[in-house]
C-alpha positions as CSV (number, residue, x, y, z in Angstrom):
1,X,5.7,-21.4,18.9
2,X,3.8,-20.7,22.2
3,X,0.3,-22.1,22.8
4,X,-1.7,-18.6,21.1
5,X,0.6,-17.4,19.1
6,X,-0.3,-16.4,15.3
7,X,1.8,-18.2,12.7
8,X,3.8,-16.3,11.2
9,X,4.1,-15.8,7.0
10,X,5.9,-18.6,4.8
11,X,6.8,-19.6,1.4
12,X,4.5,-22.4,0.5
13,X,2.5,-20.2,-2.1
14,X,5.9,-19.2,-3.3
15,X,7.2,-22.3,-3.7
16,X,3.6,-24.0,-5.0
17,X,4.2,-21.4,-8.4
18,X,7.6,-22.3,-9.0
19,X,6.8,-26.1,-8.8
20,X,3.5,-25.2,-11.3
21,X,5.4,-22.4,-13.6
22,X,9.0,-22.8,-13.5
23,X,9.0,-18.6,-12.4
24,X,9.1,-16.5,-9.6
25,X,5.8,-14.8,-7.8
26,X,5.5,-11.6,-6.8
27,X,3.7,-10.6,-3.3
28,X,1.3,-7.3,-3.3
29,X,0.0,-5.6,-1.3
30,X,-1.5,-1.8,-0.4
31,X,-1.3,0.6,2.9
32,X,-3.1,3.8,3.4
33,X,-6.6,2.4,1.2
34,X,-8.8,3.8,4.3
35,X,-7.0,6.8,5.2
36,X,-8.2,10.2,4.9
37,X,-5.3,12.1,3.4
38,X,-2.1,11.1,1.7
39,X,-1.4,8.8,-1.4
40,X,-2.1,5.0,-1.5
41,X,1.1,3.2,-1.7
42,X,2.1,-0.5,-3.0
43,X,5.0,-3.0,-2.8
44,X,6.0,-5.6,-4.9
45,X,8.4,-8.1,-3.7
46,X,10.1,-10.8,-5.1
47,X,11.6,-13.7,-2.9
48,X,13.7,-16.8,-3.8
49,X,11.2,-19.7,-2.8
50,X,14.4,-22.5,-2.7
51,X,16.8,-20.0,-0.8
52,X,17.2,-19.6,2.9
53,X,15.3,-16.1,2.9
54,X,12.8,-17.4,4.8
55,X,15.6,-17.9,7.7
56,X,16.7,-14.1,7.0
57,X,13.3,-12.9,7.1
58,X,11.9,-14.5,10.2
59,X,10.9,-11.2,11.8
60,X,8.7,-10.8,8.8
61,X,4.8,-10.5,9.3
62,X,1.9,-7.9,8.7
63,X,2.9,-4.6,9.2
64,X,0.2,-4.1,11.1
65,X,1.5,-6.5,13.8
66,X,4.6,-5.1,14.0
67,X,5.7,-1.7,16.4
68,X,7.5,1.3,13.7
69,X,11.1,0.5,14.8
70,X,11.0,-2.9,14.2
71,X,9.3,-2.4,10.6
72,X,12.4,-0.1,9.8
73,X,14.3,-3.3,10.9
74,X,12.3,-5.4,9.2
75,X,12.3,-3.9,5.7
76,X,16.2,-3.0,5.5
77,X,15.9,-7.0,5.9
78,X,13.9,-7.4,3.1
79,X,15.7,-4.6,0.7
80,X,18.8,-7.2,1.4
81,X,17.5,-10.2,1.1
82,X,14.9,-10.2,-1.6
83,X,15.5,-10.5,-5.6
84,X,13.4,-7.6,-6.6
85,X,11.4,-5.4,-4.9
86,X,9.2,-2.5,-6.1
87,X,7.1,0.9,-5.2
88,X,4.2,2.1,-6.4
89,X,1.5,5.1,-5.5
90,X,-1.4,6.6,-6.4
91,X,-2.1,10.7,-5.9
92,X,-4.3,12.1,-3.8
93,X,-5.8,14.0,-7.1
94,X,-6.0,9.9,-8.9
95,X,-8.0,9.0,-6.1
96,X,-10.3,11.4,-6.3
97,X,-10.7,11.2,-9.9
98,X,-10.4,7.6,-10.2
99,X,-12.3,6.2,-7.3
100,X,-10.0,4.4,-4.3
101,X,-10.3,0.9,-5.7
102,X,-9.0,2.1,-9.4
103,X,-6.3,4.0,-7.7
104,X,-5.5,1.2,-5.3
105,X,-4.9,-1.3,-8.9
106,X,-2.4,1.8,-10.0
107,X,-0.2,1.6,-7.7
108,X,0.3,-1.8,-7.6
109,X,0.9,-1.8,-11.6
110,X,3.4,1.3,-10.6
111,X,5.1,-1.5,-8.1
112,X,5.1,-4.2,-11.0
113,X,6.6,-1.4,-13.4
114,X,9.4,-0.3,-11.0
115,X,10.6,-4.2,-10.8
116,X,13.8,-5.1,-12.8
117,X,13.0,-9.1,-12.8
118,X,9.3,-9.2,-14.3
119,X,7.7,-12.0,-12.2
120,X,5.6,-15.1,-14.4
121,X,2.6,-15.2,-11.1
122,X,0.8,-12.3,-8.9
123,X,0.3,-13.1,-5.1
124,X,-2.4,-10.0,-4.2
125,X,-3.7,-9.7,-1.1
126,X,-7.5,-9.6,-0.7
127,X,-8.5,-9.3,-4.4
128,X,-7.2,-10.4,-7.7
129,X,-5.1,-6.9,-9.4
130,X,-7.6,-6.6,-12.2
131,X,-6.1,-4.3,-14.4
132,X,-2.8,-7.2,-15.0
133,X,-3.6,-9.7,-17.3
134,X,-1.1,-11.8,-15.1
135,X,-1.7,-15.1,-13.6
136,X,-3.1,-14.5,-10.3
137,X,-4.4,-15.3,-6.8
138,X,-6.5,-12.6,-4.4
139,X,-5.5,-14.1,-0.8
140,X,-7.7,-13.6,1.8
141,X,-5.6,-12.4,5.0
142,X,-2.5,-13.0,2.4
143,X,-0.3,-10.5,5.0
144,X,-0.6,-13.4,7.4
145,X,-0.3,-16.1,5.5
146,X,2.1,-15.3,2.2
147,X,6.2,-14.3,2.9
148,X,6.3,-12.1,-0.5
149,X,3.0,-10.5,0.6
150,X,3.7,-9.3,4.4
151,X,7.3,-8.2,2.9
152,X,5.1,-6.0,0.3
153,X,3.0,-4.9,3.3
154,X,6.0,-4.0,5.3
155,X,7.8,-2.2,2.2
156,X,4.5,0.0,2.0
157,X,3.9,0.8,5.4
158,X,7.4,2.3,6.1
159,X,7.3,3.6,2.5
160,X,3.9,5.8,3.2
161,X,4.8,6.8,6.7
162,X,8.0,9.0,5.3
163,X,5.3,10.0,3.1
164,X,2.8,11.2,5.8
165,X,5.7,12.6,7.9
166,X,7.0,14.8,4.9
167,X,3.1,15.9,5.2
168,X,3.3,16.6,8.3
169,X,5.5,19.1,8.0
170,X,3.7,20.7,5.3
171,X,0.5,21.1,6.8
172,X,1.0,21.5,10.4
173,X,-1.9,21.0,12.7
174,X,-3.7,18.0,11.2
175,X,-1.1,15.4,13.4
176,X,-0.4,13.3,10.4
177,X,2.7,11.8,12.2
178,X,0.6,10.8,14.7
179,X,-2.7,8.9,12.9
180,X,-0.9,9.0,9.3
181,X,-4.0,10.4,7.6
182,X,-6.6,7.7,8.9
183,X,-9.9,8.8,10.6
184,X,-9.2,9.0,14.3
185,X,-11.1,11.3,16.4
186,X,-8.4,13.7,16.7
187,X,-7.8,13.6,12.8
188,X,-11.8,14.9,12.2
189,X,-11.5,17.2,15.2
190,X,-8.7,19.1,13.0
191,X,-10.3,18.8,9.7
192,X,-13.4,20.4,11.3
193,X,-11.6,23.2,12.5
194,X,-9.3,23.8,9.9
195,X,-10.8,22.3,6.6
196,X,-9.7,20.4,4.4
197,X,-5.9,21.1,3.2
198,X,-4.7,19.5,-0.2
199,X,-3.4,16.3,1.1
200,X,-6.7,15.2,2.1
201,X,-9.2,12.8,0.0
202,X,-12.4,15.2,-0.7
203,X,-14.1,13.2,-2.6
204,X,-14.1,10.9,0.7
205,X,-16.5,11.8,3.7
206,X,-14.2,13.8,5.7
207,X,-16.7,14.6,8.6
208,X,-20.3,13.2,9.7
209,X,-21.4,16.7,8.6
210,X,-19.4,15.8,5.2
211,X,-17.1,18.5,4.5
212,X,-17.0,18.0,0.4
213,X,-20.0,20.5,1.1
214,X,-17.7,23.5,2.0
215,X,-16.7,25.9,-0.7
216,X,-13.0,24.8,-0.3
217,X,-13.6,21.1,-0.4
218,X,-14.8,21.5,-3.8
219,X,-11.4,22.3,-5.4
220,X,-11.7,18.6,-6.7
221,X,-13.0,20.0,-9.9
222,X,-13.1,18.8,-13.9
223,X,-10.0,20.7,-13.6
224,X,-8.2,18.7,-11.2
225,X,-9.5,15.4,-12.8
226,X,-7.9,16.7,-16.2
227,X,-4.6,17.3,-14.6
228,X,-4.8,13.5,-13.6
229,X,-5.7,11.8,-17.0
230,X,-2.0,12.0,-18.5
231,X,-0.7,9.9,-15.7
232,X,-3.1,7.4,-16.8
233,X,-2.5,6.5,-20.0
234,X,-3.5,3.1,-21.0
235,X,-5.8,2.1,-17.7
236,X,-9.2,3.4,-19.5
């Protein structure tokens, strides 16, 4: 490794639960928490700490270091190599009703559900998923430091841009391929001329001026948070 360069991910958390469990953990991790429009959406990855995945994966790191074409790379490698893998999102309505943090927890108990090999240990990066009764650890910079986790990160990431490109071409004019509904200046620019459209997060400050003040960024009514409650049974 050159003299500056940032380590990259491994497997010693991976292989310190199987030692301590006998079972496999699952990395976790979230993309789109700070953006302004567009769901929240979570990975769950499963990696054999004793294989050589760490040899097939050594391209894996944060998303966020990585340009889009090699992500696309990047998580095809992990689709193949990994022994589960899982998605997970939360609505643009469930954040608004639920709050971002509540929402964020959903989608990563959506990315549990959706794997086929439950895992017996939680890698979460950040903060501990508190609505899974699951042995856990929050990791602090866990996309930099934990294989499963930067895998979950890369999952996301690629997962949510689709996402915001499918949006894109729904509601021309707010450059969601560009920024994929976070708050650059050219983002606000077209909320402020526009308004709001119905991918964005109104219960979120939109503008300095706040835009939940215009008539049509209140549609985030009771109603709205009515139509959210069957989806989440069993998280009151």
């Amino acid at each position: 490794m050159a003299a500056g360069d940032k380590p990259l991910p491994d497997l010693a958390w991976e292989r310190a639960c199987l030692l301590d469990t006998g079972g496999l953990a699952a990395g976790l991790d979230e993309v789109g928490r700070g953006a302004l429009a567009g769901p929240v959406v979570a990975a769950a990855v499963l990696l054999d700490p004793v294989d050589c995945v760490a040899d097939a994966l050594s391209a894996v790191d944060d998303s966020k270091r990585l340009s889009p074409a090699m992500r696309r790379v990047v998580a095809q490698g992990i689709r193949d190599a990994a022994l589960d893998w899982g998605l997970g999102q939360a609505s643009v309505d469930e954040i608004d009703a639920l709050g971002i943090g509540r929402a964020n927890d959903l989608a990563m108990l959506r990315a549990l559900a959706a794997l086929r090999r439950p895992p017996v240990h939680l890698l979460v990066d950040g903060y501990r998923l508190r609505l899974s009764s699951l042995p856990q650890q929050g990791i602090v910079g866990g996309d930099h430091l934990v294989l499963s986790i930067a895998a979950a990160s890369v999952l996301a990431k690629v997962h949510r841009d689709g996402l915001m490109l499918d949006l894109d071409g729904d509601h021309p004019g707010y450059g969601f391929a560009q920024h994929m509904g976070y708050g650059t200046a050219a983002h606000r620019r077209a909320i402020a001329s526009r308004g709001p459209s119905s991918a964005h997060r109104l219960s979120w400050r939109l503008l300095d001026s706040d835009a939940r003040t215009s008539p049509r960024a209140r549609r985030t009514s009771a109603a709205d948070s009515a139509a959210a409650q069957p989806q989440l049974a069993g998280l009151a």
